[in-house]
N, CA, C and O atoms as a printed pandas DataFrame, in Angstrom:
     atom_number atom_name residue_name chain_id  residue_number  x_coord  y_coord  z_coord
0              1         N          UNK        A               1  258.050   53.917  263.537
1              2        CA          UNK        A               1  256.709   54.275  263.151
2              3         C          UNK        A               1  255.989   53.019  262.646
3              4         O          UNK        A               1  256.471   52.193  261.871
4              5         N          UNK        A               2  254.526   52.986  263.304
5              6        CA          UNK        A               2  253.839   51.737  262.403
6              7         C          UNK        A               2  253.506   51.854  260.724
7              8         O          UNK        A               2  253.640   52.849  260.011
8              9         N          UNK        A               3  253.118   50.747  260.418
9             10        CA          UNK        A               3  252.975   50.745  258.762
10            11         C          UNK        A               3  251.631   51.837  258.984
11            12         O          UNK        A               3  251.650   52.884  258.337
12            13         N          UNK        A               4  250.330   51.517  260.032
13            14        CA          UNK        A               4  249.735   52.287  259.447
14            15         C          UNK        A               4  250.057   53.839  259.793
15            16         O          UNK        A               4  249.384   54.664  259.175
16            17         N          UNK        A               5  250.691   54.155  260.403
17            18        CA          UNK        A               5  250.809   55.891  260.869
18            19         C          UNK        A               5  251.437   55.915  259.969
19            20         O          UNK        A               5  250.925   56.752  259.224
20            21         N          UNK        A               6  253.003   55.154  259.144
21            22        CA          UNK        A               6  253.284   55.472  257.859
22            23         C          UNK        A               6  252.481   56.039  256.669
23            24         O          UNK        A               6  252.338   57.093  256.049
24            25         N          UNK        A               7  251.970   54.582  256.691
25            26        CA          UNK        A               7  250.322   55.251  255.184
26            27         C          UNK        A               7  249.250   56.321  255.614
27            28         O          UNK        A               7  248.390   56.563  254.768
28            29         N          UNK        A               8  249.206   56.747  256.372
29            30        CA          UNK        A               8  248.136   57.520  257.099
30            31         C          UNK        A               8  249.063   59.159  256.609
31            32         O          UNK        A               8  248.793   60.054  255.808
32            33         N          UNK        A               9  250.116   58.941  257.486
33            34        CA          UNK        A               9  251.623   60.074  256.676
34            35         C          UNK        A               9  252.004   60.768  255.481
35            36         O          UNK        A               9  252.338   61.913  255.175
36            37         N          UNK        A              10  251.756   59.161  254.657
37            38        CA          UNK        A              10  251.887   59.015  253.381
38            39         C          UNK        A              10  250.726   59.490  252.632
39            40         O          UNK        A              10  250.974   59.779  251.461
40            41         N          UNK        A              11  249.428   59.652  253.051
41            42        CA          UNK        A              11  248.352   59.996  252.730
42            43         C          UNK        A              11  248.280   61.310  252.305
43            44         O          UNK        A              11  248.070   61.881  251.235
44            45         N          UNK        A              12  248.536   61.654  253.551
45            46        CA          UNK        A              12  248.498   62.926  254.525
46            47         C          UNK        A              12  249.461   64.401  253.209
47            48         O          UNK        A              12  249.158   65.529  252.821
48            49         N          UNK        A              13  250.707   63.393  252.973
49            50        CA          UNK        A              13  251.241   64.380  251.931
50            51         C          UNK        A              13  251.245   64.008  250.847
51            52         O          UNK        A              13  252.203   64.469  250.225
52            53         N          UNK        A              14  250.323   63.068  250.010
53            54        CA          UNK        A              14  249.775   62.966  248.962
54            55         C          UNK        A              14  248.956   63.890  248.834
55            56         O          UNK        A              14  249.276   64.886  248.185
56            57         N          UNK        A              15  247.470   63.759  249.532
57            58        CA          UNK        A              15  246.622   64.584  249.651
58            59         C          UNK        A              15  247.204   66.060  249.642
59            60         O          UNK        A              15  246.470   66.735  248.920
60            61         N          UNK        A              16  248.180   66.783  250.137
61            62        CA          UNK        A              16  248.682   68.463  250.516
62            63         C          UNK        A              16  249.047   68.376  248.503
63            64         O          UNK        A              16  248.389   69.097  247.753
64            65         N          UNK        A              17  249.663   67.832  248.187
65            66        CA          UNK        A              17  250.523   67.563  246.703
66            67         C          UNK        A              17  249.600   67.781  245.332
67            68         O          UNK        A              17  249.732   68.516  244.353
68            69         N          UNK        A              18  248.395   66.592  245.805
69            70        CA          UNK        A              18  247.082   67.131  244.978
70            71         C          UNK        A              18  246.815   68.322  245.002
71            72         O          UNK        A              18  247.014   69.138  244.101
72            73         N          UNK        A              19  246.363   68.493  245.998
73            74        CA          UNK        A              19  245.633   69.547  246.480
74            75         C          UNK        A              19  246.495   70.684  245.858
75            76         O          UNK        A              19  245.760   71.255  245.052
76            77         N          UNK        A              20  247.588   71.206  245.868
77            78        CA          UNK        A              20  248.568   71.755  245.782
78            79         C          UNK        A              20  248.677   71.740  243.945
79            80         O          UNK        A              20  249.110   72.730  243.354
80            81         N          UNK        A              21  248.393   70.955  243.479
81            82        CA          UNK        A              21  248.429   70.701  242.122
82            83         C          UNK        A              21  247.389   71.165  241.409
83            84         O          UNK        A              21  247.541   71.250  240.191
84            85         N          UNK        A              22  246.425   71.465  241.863
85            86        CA          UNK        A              22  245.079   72.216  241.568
86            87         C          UNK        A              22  244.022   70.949  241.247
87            88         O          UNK        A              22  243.180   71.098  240.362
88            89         N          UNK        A              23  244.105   69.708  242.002
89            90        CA          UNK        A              23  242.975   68.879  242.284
90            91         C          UNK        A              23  242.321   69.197  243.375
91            92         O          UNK        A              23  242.822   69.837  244.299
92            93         N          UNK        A              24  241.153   68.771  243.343
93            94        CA          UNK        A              24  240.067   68.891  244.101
94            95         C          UNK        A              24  239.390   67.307  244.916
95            96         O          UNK        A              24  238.913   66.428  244.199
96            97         N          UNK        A              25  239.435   67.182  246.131
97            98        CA          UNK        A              25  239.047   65.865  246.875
98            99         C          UNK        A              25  237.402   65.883  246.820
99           100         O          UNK        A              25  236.417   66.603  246.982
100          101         N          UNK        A              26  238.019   63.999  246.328
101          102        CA          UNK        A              26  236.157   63.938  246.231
102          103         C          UNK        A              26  235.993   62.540  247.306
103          104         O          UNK        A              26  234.943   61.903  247.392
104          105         N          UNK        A              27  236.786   62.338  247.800
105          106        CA          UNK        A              27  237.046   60.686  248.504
106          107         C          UNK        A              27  238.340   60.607  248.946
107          108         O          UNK        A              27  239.389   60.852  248.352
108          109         N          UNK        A              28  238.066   60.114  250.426
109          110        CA          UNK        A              28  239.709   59.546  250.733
110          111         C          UNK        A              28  239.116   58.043  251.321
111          112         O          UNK        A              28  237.930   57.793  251.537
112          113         N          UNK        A              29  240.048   57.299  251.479
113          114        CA          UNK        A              29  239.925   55.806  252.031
114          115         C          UNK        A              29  238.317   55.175  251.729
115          116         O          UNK        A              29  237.773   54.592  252.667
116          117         N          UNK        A              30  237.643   55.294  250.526
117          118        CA          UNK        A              30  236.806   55.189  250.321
118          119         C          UNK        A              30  236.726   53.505  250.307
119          120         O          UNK        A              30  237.713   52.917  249.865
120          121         N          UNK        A              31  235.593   52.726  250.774
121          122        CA          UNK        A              31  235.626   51.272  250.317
122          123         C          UNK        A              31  234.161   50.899  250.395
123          124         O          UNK        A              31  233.078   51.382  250.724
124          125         N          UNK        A              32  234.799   49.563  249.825
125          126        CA          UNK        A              32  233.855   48.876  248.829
126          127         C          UNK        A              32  234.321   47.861  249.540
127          128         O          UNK        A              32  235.497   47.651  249.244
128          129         N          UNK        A              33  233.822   46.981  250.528
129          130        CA          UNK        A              33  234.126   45.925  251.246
130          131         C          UNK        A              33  235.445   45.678  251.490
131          132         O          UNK        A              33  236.042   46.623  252.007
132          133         N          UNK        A              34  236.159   44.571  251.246
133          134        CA          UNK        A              34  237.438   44.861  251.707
134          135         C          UNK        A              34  238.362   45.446  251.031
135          136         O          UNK        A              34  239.568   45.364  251.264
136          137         N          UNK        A              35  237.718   46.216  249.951
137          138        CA          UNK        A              35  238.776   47.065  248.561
138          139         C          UNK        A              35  238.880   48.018  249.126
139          140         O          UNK        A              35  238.246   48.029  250.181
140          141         N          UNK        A              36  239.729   49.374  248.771
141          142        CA          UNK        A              36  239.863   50.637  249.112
142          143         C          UNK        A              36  240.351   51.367  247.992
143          144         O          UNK        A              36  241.173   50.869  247.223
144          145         N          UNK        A              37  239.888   52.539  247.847
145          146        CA          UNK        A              37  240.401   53.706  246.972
146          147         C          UNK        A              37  241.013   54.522  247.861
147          148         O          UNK        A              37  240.378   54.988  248.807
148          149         N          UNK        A              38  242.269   54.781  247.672
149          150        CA          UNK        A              38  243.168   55.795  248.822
150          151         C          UNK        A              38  242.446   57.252  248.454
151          152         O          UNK        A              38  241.885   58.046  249.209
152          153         N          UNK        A              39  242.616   57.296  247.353
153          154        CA          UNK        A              39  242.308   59.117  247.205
154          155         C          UNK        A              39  241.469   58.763  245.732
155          156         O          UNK        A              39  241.652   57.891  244.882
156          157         N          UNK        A              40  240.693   59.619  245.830
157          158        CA          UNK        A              40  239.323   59.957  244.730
158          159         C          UNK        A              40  239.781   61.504  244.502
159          160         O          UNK        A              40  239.341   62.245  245.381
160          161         N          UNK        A              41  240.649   62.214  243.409
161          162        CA          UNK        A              41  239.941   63.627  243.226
162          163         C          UNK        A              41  239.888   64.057  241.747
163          164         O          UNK        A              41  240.315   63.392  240.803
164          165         N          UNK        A              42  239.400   65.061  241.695
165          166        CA          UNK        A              42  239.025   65.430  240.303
166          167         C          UNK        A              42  240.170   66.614  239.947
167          168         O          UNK        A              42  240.831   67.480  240.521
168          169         N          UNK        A              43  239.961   66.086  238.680
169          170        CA          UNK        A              43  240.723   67.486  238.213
170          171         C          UNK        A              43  239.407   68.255  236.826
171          172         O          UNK        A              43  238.206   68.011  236.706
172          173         N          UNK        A              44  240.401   69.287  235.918
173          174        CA          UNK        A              44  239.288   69.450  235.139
174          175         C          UNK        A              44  237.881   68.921  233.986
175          176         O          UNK        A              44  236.826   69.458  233.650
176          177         N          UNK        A              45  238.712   67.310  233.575
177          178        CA          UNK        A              45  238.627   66.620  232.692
178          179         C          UNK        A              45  238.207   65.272  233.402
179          180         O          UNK        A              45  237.356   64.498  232.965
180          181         N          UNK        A              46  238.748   65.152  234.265
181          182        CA          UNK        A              46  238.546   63.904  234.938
182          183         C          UNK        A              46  239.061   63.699  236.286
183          184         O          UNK        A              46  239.839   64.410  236.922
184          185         N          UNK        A              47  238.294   62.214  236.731
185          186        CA          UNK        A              47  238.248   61.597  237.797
186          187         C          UNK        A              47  239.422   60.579  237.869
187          188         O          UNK        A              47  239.502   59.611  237.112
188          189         N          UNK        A              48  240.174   60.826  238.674
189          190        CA          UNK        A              48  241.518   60.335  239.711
190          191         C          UNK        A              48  241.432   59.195  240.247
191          192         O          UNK        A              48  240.658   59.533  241.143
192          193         N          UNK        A              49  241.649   57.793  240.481
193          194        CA          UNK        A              49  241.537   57.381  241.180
194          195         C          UNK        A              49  243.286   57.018  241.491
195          196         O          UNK        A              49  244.020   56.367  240.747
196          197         N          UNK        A              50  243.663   57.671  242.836
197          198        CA          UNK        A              50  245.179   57.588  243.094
198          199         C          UNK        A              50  245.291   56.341  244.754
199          200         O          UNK        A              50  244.830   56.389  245.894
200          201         N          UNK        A              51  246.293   55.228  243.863
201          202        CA          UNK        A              51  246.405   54.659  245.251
202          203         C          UNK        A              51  248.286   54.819  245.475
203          204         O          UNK        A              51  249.201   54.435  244.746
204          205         N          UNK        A              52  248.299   55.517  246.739
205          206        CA          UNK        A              52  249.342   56.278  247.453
206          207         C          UNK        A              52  250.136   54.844  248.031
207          208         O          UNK        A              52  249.451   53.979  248.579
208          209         N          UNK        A              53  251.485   54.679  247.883
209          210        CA          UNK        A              53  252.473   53.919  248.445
210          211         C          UNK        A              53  253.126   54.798  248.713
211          212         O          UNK        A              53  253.243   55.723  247.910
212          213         N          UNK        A              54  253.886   54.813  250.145
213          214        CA          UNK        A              54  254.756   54.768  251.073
214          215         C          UNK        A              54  255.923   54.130  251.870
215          216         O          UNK        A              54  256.289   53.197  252.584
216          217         N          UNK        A              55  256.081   54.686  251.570
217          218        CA          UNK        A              55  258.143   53.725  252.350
218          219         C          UNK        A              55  258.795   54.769  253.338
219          220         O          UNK        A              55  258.768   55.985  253.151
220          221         N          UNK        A              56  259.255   54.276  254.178
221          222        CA          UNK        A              56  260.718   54.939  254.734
222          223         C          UNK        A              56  262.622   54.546  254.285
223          224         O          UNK        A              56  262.908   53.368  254.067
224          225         N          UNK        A              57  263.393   55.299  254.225
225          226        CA          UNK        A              57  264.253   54.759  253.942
226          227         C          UNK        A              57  264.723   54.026  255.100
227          228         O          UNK        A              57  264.344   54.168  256.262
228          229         N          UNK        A              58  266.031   52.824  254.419
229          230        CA          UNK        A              58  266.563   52.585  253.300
230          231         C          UNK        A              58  265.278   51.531  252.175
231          232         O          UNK        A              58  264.524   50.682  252.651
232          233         N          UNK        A              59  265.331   51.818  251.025
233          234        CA          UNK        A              59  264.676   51.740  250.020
234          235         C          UNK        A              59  265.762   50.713  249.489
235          236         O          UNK        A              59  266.944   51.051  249.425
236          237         N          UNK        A              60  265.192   49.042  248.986
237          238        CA          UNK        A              60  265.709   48.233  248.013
238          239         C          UNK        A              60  264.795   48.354  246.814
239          240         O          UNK        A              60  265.288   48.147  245.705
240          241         N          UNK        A              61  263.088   48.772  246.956
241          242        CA          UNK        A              61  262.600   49.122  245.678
242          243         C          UNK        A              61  261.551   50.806  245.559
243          244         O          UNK        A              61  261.041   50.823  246.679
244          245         N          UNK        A              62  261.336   51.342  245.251
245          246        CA          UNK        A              62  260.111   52.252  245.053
246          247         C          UNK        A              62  259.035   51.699  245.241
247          248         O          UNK        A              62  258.710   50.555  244.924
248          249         N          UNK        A              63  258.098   52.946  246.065
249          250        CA          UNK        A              63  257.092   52.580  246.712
250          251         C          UNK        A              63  256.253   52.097  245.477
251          252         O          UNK        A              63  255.831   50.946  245.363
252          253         N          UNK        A              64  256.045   53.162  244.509
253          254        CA          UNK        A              64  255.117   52.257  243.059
254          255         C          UNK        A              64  255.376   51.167  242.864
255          256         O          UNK        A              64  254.532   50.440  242.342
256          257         N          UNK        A              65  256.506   50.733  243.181
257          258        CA          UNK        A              65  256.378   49.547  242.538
258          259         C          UNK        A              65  255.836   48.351  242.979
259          260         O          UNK        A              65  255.777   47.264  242.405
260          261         N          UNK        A              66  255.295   48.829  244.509
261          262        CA          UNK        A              66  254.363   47.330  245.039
262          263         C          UNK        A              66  252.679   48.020  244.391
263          264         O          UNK        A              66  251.745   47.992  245.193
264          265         N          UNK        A              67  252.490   48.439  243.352
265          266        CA          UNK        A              67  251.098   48.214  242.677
266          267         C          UNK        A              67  251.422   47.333  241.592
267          268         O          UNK        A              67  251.583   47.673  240.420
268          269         N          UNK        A              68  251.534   45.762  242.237
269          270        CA          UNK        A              68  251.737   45.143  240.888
270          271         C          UNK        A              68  250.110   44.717  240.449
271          272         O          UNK        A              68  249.135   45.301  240.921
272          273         N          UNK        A              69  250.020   43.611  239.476
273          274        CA          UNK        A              69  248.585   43.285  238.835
274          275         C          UNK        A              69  247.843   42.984  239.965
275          276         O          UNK        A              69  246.921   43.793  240.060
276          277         N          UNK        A              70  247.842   42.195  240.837
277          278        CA          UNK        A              70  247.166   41.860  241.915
278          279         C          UNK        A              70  246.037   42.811  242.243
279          280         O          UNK        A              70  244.839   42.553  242.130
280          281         N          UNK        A              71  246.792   44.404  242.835
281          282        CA          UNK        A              71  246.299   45.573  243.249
282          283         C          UNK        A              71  245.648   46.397  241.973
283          284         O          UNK        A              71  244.903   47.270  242.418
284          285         N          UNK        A              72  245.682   46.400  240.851
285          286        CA          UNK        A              72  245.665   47.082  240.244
286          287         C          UNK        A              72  244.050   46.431  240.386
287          288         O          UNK        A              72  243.194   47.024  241.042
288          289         N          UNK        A              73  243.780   45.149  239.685
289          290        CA          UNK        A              73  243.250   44.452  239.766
290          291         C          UNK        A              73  241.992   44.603  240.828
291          292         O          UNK        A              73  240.805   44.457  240.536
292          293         N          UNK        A              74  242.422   44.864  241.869
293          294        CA          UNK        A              74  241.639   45.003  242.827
294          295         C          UNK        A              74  240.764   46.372  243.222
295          296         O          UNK        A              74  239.639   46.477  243.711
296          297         N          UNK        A              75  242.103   47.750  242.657
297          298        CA          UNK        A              75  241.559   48.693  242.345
298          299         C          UNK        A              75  240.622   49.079  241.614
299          300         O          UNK        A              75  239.813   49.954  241.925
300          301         N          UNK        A              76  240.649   48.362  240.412
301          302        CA          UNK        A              76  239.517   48.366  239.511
302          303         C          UNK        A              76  238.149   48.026  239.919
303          304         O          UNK        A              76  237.184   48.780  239.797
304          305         N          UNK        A              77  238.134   47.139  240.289
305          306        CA          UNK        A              77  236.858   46.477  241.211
306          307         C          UNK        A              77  236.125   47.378  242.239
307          308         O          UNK        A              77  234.942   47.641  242.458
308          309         N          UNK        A              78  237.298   47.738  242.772
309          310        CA          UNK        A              78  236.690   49.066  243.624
310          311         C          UNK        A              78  235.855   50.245  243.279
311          312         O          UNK        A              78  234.952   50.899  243.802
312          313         N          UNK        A              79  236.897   50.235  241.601
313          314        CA          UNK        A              79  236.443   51.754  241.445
314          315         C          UNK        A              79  235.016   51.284  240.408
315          316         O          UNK        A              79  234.096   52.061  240.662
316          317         N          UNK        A              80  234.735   50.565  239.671
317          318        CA          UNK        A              80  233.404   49.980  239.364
318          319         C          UNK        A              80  232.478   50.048  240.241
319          320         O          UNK        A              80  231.483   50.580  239.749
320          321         N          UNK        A              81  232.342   49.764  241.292
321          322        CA          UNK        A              81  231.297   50.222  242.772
322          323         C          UNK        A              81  231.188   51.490  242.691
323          324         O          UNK        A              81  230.049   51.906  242.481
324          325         N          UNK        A              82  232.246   52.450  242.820
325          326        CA          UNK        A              82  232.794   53.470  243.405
326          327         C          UNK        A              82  232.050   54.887  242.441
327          328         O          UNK        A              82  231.399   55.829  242.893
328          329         N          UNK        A              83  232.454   54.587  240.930
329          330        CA          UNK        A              83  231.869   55.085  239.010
330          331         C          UNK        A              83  229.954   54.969  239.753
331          332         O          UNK        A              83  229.312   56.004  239.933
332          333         N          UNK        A              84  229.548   54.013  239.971
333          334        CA          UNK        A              84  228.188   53.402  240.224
334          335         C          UNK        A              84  227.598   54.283  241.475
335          336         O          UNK        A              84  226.651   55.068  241.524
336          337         N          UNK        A              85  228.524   53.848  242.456
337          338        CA          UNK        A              85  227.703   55.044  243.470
338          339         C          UNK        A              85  227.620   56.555  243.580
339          340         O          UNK        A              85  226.902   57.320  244.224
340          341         N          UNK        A              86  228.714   56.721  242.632
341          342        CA          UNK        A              86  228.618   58.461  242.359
342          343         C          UNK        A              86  228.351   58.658  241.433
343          344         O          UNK        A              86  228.505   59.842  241.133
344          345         N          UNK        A              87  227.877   57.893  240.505
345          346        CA          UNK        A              87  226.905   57.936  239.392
346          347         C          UNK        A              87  227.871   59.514  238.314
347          348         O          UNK        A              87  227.354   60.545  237.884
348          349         N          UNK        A              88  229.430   59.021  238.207
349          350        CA          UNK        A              88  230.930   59.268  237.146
350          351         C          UNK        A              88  230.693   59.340  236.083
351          352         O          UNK        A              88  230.364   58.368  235.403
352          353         N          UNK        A              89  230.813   60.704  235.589
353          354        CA          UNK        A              89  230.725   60.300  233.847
354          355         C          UNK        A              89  231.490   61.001  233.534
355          356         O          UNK        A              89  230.983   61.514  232.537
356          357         N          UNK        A              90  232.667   61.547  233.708
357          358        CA          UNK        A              90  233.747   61.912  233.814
358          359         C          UNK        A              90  234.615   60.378  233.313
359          360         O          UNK        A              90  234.386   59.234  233.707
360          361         N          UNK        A              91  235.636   60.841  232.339
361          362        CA          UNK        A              91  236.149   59.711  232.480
362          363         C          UNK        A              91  237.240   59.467  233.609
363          364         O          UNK        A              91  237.484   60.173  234.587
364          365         N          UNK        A              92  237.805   58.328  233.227
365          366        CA          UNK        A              92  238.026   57.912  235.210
366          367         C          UNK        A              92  239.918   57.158  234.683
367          368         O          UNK        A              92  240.241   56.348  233.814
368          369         N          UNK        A              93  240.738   57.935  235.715
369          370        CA          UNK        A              93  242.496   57.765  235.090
370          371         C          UNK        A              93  242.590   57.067  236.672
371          372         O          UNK        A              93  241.947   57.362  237.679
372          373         N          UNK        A              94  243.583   56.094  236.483
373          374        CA          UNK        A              94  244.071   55.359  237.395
374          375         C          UNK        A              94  245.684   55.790  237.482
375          376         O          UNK        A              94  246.450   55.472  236.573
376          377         N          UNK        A              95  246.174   56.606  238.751
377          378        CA          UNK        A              95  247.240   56.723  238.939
378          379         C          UNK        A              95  247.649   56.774  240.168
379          380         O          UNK        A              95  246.787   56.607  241.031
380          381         N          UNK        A              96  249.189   57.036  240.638
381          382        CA          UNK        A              96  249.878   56.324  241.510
382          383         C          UNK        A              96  250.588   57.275  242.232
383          384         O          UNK        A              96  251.319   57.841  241.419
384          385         N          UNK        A              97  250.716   57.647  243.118
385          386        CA          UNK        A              97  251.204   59.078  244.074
386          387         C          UNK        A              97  252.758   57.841  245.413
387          388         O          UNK        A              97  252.566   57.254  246.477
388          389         N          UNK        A              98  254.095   58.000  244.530
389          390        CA          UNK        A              98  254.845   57.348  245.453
390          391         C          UNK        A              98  255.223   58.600  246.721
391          392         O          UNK        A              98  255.401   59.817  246.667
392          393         N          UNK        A              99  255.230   57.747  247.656
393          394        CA          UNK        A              99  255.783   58.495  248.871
394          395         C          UNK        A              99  257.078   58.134  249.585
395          396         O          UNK        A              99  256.948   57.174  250.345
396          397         N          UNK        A             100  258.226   58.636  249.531
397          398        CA          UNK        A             100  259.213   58.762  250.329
398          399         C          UNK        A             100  259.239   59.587  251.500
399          400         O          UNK        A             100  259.278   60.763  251.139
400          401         N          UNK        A             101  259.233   59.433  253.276
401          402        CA          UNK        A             101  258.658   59.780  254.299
402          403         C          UNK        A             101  260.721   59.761  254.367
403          404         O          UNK        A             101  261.358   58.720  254.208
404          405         N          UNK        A             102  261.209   60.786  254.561
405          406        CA          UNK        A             102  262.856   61.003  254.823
406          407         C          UNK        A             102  262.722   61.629  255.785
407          408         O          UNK        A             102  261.615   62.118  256.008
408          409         N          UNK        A             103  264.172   61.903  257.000
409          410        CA          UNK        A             103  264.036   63.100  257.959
410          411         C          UNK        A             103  264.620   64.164  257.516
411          412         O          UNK        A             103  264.447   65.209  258.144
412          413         N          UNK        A             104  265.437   64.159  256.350
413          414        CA          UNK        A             104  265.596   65.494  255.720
414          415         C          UNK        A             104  264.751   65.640  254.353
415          416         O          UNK        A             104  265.349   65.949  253.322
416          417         N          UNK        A             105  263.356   65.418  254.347
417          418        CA          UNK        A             105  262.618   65.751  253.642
418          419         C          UNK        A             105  261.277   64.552  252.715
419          420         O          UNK        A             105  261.535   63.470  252.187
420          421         N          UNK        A             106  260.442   64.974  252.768
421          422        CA          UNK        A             106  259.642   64.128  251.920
422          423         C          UNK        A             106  259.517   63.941  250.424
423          424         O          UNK        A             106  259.037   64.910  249.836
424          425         N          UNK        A             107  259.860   62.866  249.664
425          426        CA          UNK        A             107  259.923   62.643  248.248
426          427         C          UNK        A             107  258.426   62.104  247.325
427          428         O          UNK        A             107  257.960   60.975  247.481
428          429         N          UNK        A             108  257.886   63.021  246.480
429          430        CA          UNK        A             108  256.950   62.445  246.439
430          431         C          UNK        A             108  257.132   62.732  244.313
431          432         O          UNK        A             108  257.424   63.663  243.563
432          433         N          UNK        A             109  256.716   61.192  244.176
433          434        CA          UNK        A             109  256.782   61.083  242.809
434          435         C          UNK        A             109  255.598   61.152  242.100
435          436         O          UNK        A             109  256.071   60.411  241.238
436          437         N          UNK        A             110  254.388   61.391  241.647
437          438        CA          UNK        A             110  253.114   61.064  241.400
438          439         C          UNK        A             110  253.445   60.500  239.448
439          440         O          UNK        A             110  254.250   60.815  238.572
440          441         N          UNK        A             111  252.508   59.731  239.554
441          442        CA          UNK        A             111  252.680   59.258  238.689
442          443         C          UNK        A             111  251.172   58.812  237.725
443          444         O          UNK        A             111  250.646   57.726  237.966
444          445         N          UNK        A             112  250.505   59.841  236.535
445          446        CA          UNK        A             112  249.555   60.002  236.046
446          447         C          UNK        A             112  249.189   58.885  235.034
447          448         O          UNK        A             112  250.188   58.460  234.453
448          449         N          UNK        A             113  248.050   58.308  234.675
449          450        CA          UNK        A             113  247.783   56.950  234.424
450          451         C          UNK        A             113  249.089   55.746  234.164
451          452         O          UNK        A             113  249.513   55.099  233.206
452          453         N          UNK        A             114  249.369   55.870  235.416
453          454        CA          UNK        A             114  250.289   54.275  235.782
454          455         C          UNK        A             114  249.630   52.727  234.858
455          456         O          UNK        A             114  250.194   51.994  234.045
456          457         N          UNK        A             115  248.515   52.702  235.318
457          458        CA          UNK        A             115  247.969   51.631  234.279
458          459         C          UNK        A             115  246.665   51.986  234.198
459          460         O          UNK        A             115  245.933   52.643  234.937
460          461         N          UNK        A             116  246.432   51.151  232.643
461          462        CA          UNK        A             116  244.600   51.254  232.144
462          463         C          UNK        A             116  244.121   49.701  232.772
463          464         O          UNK        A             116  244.759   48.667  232.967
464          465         N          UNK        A             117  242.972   49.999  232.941
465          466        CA          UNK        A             117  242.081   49.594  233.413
466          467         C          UNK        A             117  241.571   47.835  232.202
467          468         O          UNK        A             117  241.235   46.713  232.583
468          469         N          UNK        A             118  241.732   48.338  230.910
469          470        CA          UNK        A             118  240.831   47.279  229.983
470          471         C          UNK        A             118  241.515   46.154  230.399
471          472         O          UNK        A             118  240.705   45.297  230.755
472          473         N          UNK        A             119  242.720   45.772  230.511
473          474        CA          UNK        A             119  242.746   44.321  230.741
474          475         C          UNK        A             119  242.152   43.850  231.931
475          476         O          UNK        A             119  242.254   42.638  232.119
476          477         N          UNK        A             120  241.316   44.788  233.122
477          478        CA          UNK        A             120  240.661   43.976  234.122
478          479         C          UNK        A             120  238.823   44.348  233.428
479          480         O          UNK        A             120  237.722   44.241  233.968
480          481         N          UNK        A             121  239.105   44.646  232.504
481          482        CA          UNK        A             121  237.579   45.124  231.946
482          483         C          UNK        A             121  236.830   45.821  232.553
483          484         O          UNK        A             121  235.774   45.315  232.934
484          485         N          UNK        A             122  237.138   47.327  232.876
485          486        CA          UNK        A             122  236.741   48.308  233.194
486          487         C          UNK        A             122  236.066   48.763  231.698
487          488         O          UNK        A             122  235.489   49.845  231.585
């Protein structure tokens, strides 16, 4: 399978998981030039911004764990555009939906504010 039909996969049962969780989609692959927000959804209190990693096995690390500072970093930036064009006043949680794509089954870890935002000065 390619990386992107992987992440597209990986999307695919992030999004069912939310959804499934009693969030509501407000954005998928949303961008801001060459940034991207994988998934935008709301829940009751607040605004989501979830970026979805994906792997197939064999696994030497978890998919979360390639959101290092770099991405996070970059996420933020995104979602500053993102707060602005949907004019957000909701406050706004940055978290992390891992995907394991198995043939005896899909593993999915989600993971609710993974990191804050202030050290990129959100």
């Amino acid at each position: 399978m390619k990386k992107s039909e992987t992440g597209r996969r990986g999307e695919d049962v992030a999004l069912d998981w939310l959804l499934a969780h009693g969030f509501r989609l407000l954005d998928r692959n949303w961008r801001a030039g060459h940034k991207e927000l994988d998934l935008v959804v709301e829940s009751a209190q607040r605004v989501h911004i979830v970026e979805v990693k994906t792997m197939t096995p064999p696994l030497l690390i978890r998919p979360y764990e390639k959101v290092d500072s770099r991405k996070q970093a970059s996420l933020v930036q995104a979602a500053r555009k993102y707060i602005a064009w949907r004019h957000v006043s909701k406050e706004v949680q940055f978290d992390v939906l891992s995907v394991v794509l198995a043939e005896d089954g899909n593993e999915v870890e989600y993971i609710p504010e993974a990191f804050y935002p202030i050290r990129f000065g959100l």
